[in-house]
C-alpha positions as CSV (number, residue, x, y, z in Angstrom):
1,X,0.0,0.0,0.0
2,X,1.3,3.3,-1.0
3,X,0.5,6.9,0.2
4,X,0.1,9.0,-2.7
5,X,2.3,11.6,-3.8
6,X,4.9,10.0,-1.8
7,X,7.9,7.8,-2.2
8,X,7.0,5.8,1.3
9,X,5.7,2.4,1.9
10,X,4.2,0.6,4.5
11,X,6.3,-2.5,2.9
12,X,9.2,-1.1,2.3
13,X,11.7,-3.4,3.3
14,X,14.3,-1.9,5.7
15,X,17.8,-0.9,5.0
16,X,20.9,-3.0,6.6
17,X,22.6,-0.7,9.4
18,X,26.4,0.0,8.0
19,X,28.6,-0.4,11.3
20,X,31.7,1.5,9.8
21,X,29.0,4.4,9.3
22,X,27.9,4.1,12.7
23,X,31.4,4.2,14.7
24,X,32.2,7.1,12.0
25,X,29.5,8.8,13.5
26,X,30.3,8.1,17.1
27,X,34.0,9.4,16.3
28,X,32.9,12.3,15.0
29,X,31.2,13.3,17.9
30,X,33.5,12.4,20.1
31,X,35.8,14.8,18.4
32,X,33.0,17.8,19.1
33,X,32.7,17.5,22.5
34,X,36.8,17.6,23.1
35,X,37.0,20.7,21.0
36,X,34.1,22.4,22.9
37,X,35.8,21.2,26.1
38,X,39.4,21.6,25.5
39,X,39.7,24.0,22.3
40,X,36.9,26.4,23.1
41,X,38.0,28.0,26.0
42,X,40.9,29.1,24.6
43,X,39.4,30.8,22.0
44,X,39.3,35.1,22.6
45,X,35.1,35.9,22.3
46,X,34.7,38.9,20.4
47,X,31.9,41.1,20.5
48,X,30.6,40.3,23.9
49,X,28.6,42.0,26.0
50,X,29.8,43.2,29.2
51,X,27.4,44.5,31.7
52,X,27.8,48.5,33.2
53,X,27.6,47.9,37.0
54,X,25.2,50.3,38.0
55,X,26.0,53.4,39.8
56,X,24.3,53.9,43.4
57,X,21.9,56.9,43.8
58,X,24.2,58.6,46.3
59,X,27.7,58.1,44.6
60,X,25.8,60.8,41.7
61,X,24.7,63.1,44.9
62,X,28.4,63.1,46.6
63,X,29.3,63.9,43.2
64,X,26.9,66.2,42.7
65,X,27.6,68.4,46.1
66,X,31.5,68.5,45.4
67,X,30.9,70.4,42.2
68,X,28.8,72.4,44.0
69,X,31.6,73.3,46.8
70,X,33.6,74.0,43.2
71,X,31.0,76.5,42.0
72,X,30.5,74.1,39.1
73,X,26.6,75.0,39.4
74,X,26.0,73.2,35.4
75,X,27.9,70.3,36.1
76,X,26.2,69.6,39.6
77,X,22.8,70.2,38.1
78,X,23.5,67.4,35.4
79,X,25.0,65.5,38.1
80,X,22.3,65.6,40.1
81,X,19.4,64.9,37.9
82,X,21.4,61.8,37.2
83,X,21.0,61.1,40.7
84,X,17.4,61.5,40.1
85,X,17.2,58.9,37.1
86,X,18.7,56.1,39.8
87,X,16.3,57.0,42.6
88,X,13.5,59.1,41.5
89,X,12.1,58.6,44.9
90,X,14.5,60.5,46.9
91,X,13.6,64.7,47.5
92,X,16.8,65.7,48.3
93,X,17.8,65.7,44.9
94,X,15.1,67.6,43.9
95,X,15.7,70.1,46.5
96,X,19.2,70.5,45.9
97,X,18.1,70.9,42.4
98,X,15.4,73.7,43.3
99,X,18.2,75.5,45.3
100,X,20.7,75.5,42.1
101,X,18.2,76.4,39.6
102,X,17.3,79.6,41.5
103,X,20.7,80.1,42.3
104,X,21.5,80.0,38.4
105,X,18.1,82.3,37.7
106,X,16.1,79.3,36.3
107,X,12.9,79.5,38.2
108,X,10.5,77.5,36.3
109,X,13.1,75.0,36.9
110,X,13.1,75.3,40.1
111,X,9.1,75.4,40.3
112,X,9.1,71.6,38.8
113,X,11.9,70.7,41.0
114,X,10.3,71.9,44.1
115,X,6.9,70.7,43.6
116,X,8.5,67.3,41.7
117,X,9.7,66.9,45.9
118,X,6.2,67.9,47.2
119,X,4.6,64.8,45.5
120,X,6.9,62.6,47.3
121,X,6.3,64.3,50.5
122,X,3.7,67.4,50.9
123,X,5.0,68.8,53.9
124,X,8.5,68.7,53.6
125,X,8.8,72.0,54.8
126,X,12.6,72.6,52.9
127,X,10.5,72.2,49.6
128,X,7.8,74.3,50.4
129,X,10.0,77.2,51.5
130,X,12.4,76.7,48.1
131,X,8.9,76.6,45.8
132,X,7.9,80.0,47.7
133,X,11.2,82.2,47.1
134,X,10.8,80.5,43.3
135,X,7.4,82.2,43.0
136,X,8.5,85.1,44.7
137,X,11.3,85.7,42.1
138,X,9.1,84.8,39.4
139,X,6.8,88.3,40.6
140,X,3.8,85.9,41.5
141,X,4.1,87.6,45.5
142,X,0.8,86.5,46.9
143,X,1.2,82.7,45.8
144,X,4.9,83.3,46.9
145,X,3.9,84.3,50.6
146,X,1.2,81.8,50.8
147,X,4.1,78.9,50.1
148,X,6.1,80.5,52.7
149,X,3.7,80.6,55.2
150,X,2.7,77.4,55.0
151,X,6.4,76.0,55.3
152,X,6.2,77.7,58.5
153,X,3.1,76.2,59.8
154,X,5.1,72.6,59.3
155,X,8.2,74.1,60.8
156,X,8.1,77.7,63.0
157,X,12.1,77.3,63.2
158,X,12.2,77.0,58.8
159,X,15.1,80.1,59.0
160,X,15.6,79.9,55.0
161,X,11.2,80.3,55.1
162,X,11.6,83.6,56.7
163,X,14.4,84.6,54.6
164,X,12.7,83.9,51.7
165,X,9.8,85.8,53.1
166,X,11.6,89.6,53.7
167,X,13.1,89.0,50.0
168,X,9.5,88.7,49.1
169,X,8.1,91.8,51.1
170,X,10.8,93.5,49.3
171,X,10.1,92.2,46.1
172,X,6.5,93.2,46.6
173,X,7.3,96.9,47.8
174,X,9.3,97.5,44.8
175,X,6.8,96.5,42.7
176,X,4.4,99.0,44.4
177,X,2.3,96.7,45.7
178,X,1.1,94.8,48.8
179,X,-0.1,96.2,52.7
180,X,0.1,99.4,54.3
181,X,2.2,97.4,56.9
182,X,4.4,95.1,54.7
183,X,7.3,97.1,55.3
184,X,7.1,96.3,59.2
185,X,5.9,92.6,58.0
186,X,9.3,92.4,55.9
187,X,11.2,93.8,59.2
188,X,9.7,91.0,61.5
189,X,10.5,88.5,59.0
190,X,13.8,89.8,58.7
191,X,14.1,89.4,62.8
192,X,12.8,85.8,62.7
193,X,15.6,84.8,60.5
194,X,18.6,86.4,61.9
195,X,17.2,85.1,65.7
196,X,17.0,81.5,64.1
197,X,20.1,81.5,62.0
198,X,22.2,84.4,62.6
199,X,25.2,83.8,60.2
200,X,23.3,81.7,57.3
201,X,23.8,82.5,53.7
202,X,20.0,83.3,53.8
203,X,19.8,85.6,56.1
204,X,22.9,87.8,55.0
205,X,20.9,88.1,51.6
206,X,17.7,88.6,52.8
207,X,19.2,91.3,55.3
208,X,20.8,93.1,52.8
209,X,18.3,93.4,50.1
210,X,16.1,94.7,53.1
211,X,18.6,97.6,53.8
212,X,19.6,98.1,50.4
213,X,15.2,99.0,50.0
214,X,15.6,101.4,53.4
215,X,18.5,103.2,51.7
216,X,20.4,101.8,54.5
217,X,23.1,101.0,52.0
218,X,26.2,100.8,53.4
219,X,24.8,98.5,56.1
220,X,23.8,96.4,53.3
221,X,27.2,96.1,51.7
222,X,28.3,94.7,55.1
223,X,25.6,92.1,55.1
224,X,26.3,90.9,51.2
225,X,30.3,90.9,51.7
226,X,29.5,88.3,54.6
227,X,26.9,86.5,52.3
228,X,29.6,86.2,49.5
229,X,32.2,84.8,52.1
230,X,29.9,82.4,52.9
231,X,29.4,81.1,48.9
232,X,31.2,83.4,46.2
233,X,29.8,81.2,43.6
234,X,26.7,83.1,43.0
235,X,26.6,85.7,40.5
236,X,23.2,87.3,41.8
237,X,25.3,88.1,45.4
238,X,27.7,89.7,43.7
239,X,25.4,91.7,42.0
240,X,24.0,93.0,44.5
241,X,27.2,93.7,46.4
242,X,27.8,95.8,43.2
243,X,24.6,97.5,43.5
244,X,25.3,98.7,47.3
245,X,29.1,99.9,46.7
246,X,27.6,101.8,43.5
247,X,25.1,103.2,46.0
248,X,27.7,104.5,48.1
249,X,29.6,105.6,45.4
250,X,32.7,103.0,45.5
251,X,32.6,102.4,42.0
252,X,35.5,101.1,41.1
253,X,34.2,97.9,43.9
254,X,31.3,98.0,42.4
255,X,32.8,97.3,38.8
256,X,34.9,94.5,40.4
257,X,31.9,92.5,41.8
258,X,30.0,93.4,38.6
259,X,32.7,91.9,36.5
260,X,32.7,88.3,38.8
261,X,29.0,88.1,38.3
262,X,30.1,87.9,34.5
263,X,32.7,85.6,35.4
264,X,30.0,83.3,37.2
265,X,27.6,84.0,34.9
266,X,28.4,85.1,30.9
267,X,25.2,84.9,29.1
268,X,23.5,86.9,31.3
269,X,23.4,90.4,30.0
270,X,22.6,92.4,33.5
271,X,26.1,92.6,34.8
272,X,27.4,93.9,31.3
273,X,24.8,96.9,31.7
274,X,25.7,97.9,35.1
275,X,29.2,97.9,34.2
276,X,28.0,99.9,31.4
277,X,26.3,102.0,33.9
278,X,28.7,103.1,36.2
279,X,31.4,103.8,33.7
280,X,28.4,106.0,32.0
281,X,28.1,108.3,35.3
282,X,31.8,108.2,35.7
283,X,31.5,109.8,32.2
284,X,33.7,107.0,30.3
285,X,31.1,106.5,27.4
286,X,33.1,104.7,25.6
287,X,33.9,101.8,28.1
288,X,30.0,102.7,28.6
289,X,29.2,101.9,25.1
290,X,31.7,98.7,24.9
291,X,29.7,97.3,27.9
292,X,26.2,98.2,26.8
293,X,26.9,96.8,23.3
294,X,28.1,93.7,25.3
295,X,25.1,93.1,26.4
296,X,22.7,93.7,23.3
297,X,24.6,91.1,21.9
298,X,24.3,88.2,24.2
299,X,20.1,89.4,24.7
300,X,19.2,90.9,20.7
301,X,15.9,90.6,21.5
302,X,15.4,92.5,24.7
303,X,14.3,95.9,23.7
304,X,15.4,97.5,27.7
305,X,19.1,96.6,26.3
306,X,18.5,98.7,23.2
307,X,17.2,101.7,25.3
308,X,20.2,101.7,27.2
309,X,22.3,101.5,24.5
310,X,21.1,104.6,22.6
311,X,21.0,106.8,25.3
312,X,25.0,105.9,25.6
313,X,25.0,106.4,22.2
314,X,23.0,110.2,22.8
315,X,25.2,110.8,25.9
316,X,28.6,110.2,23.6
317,X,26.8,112.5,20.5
318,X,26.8,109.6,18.5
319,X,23.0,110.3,17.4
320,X,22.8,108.7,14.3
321,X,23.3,105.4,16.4
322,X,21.3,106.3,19.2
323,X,18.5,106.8,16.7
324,X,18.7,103.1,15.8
325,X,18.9,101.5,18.7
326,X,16.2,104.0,20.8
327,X,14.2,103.5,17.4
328,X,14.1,99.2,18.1
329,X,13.4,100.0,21.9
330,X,10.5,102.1,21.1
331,X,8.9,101.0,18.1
332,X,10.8,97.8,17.6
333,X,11.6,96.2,14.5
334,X,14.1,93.7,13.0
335,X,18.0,94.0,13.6
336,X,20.7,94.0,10.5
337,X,20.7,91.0,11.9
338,X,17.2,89.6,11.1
339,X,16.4,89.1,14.9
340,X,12.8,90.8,15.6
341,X,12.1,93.4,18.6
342,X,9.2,94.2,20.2
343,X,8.6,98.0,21.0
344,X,7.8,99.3,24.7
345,X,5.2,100.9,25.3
346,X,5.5,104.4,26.9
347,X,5.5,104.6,30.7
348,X,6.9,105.9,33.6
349,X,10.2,105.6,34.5
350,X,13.0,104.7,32.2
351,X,11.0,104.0,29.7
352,X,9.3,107.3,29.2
353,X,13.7,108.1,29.2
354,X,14.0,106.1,26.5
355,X,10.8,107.9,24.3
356,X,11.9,111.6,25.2
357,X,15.9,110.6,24.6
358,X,14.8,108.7,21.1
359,X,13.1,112.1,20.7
360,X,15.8,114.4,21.0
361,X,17.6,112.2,18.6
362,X,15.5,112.1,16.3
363,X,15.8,115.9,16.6
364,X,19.0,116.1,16.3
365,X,19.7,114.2,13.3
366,X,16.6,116.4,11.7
367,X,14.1,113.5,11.6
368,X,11.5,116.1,12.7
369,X,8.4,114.3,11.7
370,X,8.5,111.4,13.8
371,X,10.6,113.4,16.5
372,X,7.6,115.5,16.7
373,X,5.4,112.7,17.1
374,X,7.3,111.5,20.1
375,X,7.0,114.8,21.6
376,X,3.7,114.6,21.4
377,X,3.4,111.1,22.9
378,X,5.4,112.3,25.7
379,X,4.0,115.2,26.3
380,X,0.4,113.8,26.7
381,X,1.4,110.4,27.6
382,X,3.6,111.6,30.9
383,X,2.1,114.8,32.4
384,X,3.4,114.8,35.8
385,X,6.9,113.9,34.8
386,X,8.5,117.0,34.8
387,X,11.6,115.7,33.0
388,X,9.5,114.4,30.2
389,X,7.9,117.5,29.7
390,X,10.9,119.6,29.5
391,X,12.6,117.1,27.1
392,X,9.5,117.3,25.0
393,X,9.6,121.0,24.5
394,X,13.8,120.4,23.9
395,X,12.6,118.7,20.7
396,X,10.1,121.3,19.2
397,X,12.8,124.0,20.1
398,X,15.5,122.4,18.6
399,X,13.1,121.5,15.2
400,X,11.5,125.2,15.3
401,X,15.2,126.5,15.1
402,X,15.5,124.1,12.2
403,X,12.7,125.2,10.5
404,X,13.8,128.8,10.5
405,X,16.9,127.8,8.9
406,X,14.9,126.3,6.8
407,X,16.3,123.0,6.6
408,X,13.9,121.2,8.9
409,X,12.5,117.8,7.8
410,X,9.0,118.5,9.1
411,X,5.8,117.4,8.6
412,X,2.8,119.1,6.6
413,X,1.0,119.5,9.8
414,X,1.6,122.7,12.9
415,X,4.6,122.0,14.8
416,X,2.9,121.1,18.7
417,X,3.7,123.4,21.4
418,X,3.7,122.0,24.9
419,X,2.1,124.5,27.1
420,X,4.6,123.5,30.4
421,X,5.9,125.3,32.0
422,X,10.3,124.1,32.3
423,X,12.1,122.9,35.3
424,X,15.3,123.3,36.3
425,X,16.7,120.4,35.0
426,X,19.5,119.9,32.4
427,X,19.2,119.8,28.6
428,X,20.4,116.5,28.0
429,X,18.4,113.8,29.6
430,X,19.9,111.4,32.2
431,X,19.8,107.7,31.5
């Protein structure tokens, strides 16, 4: 009987077993399990995997804190978010994180960090403090104070929480807002913290930025020198160091604390315009003018830096190129350089400076049409500001006087005559 389709039988007969084949065979594999035995080993395996031992969690914090002692704030952040990838469980790696972030101006940063310690444990009060100073610095004062308070509800003795709190009070006051009594809230907060920590890091800053608000500046410069023995790696510290010496007129301090913030800190343009700033009212504009233009370039887009710039530029008589750069700062624009600007809009303050000087300019450099125009939006846009106002009336003077020679570029329309009457102020505007 056959299966169809194949070549098998049920009555096939069977084939003879061949016992040379057999002990063939049997030598053969003999032979393969010596080689595997014997031969094998010997053999160098290429292209094998070898296993990275894992790291522990704390070996990346250790590391993390020594480049922290070396003010190597970057490096310690990676570090430390690595430590965060082996235990993800841990807060102190997100509160050491918080801390560094705000110490390197990153508060959103710090937000996430803070609060990313928070879900592991709400009422870690360390957490709660760092998340309020973050909102504080962020200008958000009221969610800032809440945080802060409630840091000290887990923990009356949180010194860093009332630190943070006077730098928020102050924060607040500068910003013209808050209570009637926040000034004598700052004050008790201030007292809290120096009673519970005396000589902390927090406490010098919060001090300081307290009596730098009171005028009480040279008192201030004594509480930022001790905050900046304490850790000279922050650029922010130094700063405001800088700030207080300029206040007390030690500039040449001031320019050396300025210039370490840069050192700590290079892509951050503020240090480059107060070293612009205090060789301006030392009345070397062109160290003023290195400095300013310094800082446009690392921040091209920040129309403030652009203000500063051209009244440099005014202050030097350069006012062909204080008409471009006031020009981007007022109306904004795009740069040579293809980078847009957004305009400010006119206001109080240094601001309006940068309208009125942009004005004069324009003046100046017989652009009397749309200097005109800025007088006009000064002089209705800022009528209690004397400065403004006499500034204003500087630009239809100086255009009328072009106009008689008659080589004014004015519009079709009536010059407009600012009735105000002129303080005693100087002709050229202050930056």
């Amino acid at each position: 009987m056959y299966i169809k389709g194949s070549k098998w039988s049920m009555q096939r007969k069977r084939r003879r077993i061949n016992p040379f084949r057999v002990a063939l065979l049997l030598l053969f594999v003999g032979a393969l399990v010596v080689f595997d035995r014997m031969v094998v080993p010997t053999i160098p395996q290429l292209f094998v995997y070898t296993p990275t031992p894992t790291r522990a969690p704390e070996s990346f914090i250790t590391e993390a804190e020594k480049l922290e002692e070396q003010g190597k704030y970057s490096q310690a952040i990676q570090t430390y978010n690595e430590a965060v990838l082996a235990d993800p469980r841990n807060p102190a790696s997100y509160i050491a994180l918080a801390r560094l972030n705000i110490y390197t101006a990153d508060y959103e940063e710090a937000v996430k960090n803070a609060e990313n310690a928070l879900m592991i444990n709400k009422n870690n009060d360390t957490a709660l403090a760092l998340l309020g100073w973050a909102y504080g610095l962020q200008g958000d004062y009221l969610k800032a104070t809440d945080t802060l308070k409630s840091a000290l509800e887990i923990n009356k003795d949180n010194a860093a929480a009332y630190a943070y709190l006077t730098e928020v009070y102050v924060y607040e006051m500068k910003a013209g807002q808050g209570p009637l009594d926040i000034l004598d809230q700052a004050r008790a907060a201030s007292q809290q913290a120096v009673a519970l920590a005396p000589n902390s890091l927090e406490t010098h800053r919060a001090r300081g930025l307290l009596l730098n608000y009171t005028a009480n500046y040279e008192e201030a410069v004594l509480e930022f020198e001790d905050a900046v023995k304490i850790n000279s790696n922050i650029a922010d510290l130094h700063i405001q160091l800088g700030n207080n010496y300029y206040a007390t007129q030690e500039y040449d301090k001031a320019i050396t604390e300025y210039g370490k913030a840069t050192s700590l800190n290079p892509t951050d343009p503020t240090s480059q315009t107060l070293i612009s700033d205090t060789y301006f009212i030392n009345g070397d504009y062109a160290k003023a003018i290195q400095y300013s233009e310094a800082a446009v370039a690392l921040d091209p887009t920040d129309p403030y830096l652009y203000g500063y710039l051209g009244q440099v530029y005014w202050k030097n008589q350069q006012y062909l190129d204080a008409v471009d750069a006031l020009r981007l700062a007022v109306r904004g624009g795009t740069t040579s350089a293809g980078i847009a600007v957004t305009g400010l809009e006119l206001a109080d303050g240094e601001v309006g400076a940068f309208y009125y000087t942009y004005g004069l300019a324009l003046a100046k450099t017989n652009q009397c049409g749309e200097g005109l125009q800025i007088a006009q939006a000064v002089a209705t846009g800022l009528r209690n500001n004397d400065v403004a106002q006499y500034n204003a009336q500087e630009v239809i003077l100086i255009c009328e006087q072009l106009a008689k020679q008659g080589i004014a570029d004015l519009p079709t329309s009536t010059p407009i005559i600012v009735d105000t009457p002129m303080p005693e102020v100087t002709e050229t505007p202050a930056p």
